[in-house]
Structures are given as C-alpha cells and as structure tokens.
N, C-alpha and C positions, 0 to 999 in steps of 0.2 A: 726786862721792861721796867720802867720807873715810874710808869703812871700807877699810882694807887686806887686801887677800886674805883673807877671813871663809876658814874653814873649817866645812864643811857633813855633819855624819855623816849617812848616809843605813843602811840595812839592816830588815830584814823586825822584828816586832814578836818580841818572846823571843830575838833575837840575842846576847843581850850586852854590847846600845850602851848601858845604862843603869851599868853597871858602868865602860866606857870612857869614857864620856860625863861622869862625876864622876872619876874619875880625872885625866882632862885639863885636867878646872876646876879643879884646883890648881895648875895651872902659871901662874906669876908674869906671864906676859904676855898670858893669854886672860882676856876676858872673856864674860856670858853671861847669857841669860835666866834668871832662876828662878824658884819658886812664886809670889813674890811678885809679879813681875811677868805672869805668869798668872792672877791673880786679880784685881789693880788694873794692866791695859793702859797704860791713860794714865799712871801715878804713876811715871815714870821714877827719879825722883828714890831711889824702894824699892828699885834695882840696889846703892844704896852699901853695905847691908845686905849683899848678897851676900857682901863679905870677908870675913866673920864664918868665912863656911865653911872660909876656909883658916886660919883658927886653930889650932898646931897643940895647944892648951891641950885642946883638946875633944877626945871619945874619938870614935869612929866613929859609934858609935852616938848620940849629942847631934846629931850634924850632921843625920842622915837622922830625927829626929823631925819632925812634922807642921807644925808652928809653926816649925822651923829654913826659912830660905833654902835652895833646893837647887837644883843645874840641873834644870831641867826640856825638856822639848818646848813647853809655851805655845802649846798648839791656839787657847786664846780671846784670844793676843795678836796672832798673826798674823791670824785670824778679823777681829778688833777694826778692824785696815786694809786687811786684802786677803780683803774678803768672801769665800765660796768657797771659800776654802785646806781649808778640811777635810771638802769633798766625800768620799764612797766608793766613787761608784759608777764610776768609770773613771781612770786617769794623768790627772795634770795636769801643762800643757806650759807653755812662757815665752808663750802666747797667752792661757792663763787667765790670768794677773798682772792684776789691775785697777791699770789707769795711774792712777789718780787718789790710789789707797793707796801710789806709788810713794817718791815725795817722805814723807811722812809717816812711813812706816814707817822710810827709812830715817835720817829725822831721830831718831825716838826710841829707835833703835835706836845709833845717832853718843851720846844721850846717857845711854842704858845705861852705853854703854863709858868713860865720862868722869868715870861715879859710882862706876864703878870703877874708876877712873886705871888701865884699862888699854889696851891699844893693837890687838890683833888680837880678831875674833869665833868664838866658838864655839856652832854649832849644830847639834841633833839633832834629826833625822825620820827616824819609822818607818814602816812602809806603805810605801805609796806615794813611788816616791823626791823626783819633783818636784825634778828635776836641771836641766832643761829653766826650771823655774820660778826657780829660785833664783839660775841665771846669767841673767834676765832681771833678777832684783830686786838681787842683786849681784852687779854683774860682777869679774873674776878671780879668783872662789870657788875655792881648794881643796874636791874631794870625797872623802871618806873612805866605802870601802863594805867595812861589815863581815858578815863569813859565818860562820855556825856547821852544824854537823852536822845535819842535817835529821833526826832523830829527835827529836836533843835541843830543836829550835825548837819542832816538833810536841806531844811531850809537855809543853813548857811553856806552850804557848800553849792546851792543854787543861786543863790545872792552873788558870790564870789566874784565867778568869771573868770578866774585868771586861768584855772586848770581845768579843761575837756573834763567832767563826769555824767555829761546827760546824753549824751550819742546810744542811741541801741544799740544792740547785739550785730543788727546785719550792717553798720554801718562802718565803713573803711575805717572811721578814726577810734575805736573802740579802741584804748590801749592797753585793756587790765588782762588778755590772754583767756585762758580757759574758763568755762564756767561751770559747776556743777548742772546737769541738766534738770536735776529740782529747782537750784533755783529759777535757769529758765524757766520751769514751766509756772512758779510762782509767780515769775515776772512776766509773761504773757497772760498768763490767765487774771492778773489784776490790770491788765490795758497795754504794760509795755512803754509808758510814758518816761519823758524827759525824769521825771519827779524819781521816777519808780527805777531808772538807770542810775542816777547819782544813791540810794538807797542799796542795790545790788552793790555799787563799788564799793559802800561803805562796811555791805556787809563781808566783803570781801578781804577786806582789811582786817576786820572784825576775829575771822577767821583764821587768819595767818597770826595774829598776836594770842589766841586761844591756842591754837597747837604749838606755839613756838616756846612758851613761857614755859613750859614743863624741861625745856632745853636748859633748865638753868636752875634747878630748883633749890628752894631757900635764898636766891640774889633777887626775885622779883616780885614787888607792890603795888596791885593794884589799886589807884584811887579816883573815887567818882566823884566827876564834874562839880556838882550840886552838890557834895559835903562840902569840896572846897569853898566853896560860896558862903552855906549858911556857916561852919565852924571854921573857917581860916586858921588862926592858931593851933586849936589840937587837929586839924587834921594834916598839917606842916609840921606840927612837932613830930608826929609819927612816923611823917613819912622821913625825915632827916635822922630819928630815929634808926627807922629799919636800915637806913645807907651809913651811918656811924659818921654823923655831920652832924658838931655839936648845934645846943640851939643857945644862939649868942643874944645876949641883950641888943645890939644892935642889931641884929636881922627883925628881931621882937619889932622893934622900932621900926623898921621899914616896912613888915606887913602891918600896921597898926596904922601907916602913914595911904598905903593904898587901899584907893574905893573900889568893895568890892561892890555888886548888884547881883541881885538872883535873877537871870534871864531866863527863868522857866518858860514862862508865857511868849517868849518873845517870836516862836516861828509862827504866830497865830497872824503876823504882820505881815506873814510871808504867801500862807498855808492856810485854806479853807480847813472847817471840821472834817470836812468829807475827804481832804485830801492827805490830813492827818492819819484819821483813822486808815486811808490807803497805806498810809507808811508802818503804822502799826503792823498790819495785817500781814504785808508784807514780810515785816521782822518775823513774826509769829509764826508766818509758815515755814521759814527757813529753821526757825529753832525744831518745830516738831518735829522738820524732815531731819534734822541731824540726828535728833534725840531716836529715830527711827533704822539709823543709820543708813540713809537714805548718800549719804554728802561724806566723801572720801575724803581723810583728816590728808591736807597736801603734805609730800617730804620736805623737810628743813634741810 
C-alpha cells in the first residue's frame, strides 16, 4: 500500500470535527474525500476539483455552497467498496472490513491523492469510531480523537435534525443496538427523555473511541474542543506534530485567516440549567458505573 500514515478523525456527531476536518484540508500536504467524491464513488478523477477549495480567491462562504467541493465523511464512498461500513447498529471492528473491497478501495483512494498531487490522507468519521476498522484497511493510520463539552454535543445534535438520536430505547427506530443496562437504568431513572436519548447515543460513541484507541497505541491524539478554540496555533502545531505533517507558513496563514469563537455557553440557547445539569448527571453516572465496572468494554 502507498498511502503514507493516512490520518483518520474519529469523534461523536456535533463534536466539532466538521470545523477541524476543513480546516486541515487546507494544508498543502493532505489530501481528501469530498462531496464530490461522495456522490460519483467510482469518478476519482472528480478529487482534482478538490483544490479549488484552497483557493484563497474565494471567500468562506463560496467554498461551503452546495455545488463547491468540500471535505466530506463519504458514507456512500466507503459503502460503494466496503459494503457494511455504515451499519448503526453496533462498533465496527478490522473483522467487519470486507477483504475483497480491500484492494479497491485502497486503489482509488492512491488515486484521490494523485488528482490532488497530494501526498498524506485525510479522513473524518463520526459515530461510531471504526478504529479497529481503519487499521485494518490502512495500516500505520494516525488517529485524531476529538472531544467536546457534552452539553454542547447534546444540544447540537438536538438542534440538528438530520439524524434519528432522540427516539427511546422501546422505540422501533432506535438504531444504536445494544445497551449497557446501567446505562438504561441511568436513563430511565433521570426521565428517559428525548434530550437524555441523544446524550445515551453520544455516550455510546464516547465508549467505542475509549476502548478502541488502545487498538493502536502510540498512532492516537486526543484533542479537546475548547483548547482548540482558545489556542488554535499550538494546539494545531501539536496535533500535526504528533501525525509527522510539517507546520508550513502558509497553513500558519490560513488558521490565522479563520474566526474562531468560543461556544462554550452556547447550548444555554438550547437547554434550560435544569436540563443541563440532566445531561451532566447523566454523564456522571455512566462514568461511575464504568469506573465500577458496571459497563462491559464492547469487542473491537
């Protein structure tokens, strides 16, 4: 295989990695899925479009319209060779990887990077980490695992709407599969609410990137939300650091050029104190129960 140490973002859905995720696709040396290649699979050759996006002619807003290339996740590219990849209803491990989509994908994936004369891989997945998965399909993956304040995932992945995460446990569309039954009973005995369903999936997520990261040890970096916000610079130096992606005057220049904001405060817009502190509470007893060993670490 010729892909060089891919880097692989991994974190829960409303973390932030879509922010991060196009950030780092301006760096002169990654390349990456985008829209386009989410929508025509097979049409590799549609990756050379991609450099459009680091133009810096264009304003912010031109890049992220509909019709612009943009990094994307590409659920129906990986789908297209490694049928299965975007299962919901439990972790997927390097035993899911269908061997036959191995070669393939990672051929058109060699000529992604080619049509963008560029040299290392940049990819983002949310859910479900598929750590396990991804050092099967490329080996010596950097993983990057990003965190944010569990209020703030919560309230955004309520805001959302695009994806089912508030449906109860007894409810037919429930997609995330098994559940520890602590944290049922955490999530019953705080009401069981819409609010308190989307916080279960998250912590669910939560879980599959904590047991899965030790599948890789010494490839993976965790970085939280909020450092990136207040220290942009060194906490970007670091992290391209740890992935061996030099740090180039002009990347300097492009995170220099983007606003960032601290949205700490911002699911207060969303979320009563009383329904905050639900969410807290919630966290807090899933952590005890683990720490109690209450909550079986799932197989990778």
């Amino acid at each position: 295989m010729s892909i060089d140490r891919p880097l692989v973002m991994v974190g829960t859905g409303r973390c932030g990695s879509t922010m991060l995720h196009r950030l780092l696709a301006r760096h002169e040396d990654l390349g990456w899925l985008s829209t386009f290649n989410e929508v025509l699979p097979t049409q590799t050759w549609l990756a050379g479009f991609s450099n459009l996006y680091r133009w810096n002619a264009l304003s912010l807003g031109a890049r992220h319209t509909k019709v612009f290339p943009k990094p994307f996740e590409c659920y129906r590219f990986w789908e297209h060779f490694l049928p299965g990849f975007s299962r919901r209803d439990r972790p997927l491990g390097a035993e899911d990887v269908v061997e036959a989509g191995i070669e393939p994908c990672r051929r058109a994936l060699e000529r992604i990077l080619r049509a963008q004369g560029r040299e290392r891989l940049l990819v983002k997945v949310t859910g479900w980490s598929r750590v396990g998965y991804f050092d099967r399909l490329l080996p010596g993956a950097r993983f990057v695992a990003l965190r944010r304040e569990e209020r703030s995932v919560v309230s955004s992945w309520v805001q959302a709407g695009w994806l089912d995460v508030t449906s109860g446990l007894e409810d037919a569309t429930w997609q995330w599969g098994d559940v520890p039954p602590a944290y049922e009973a955490a999530w019953r005995e705080l009401g069981g609410t819409p609010l308190l369903s989307a916080a279960l999936k998250i912590q669910l997520d939560l879980d599959d990137i904590r047991n899965s990261l030790p599948l890789v040890p010494g490839r993976a970096y965790v970085l939280q939300y909020e450092d990136l916000l207040r220290e942009p610079v060194e906490s970007l130096k670091s992290l391209l650091a740890f992935c061996d992606v030099p740090w180039t005057r002009r990347f300097q220049e492009e995170v220099e050029r983007m606003p960032f904001y601290d949205p700490t405060d911002k699911w207060k817009q969303y979320l009563n104190e009383e329904e905050g502190e639900t969410v807290l509470e919630f966290f807090r007893r899933c952590a005890l129960q683990r720490e109690h060993g209450l909550v079986r670490a799932a197989a990778n």
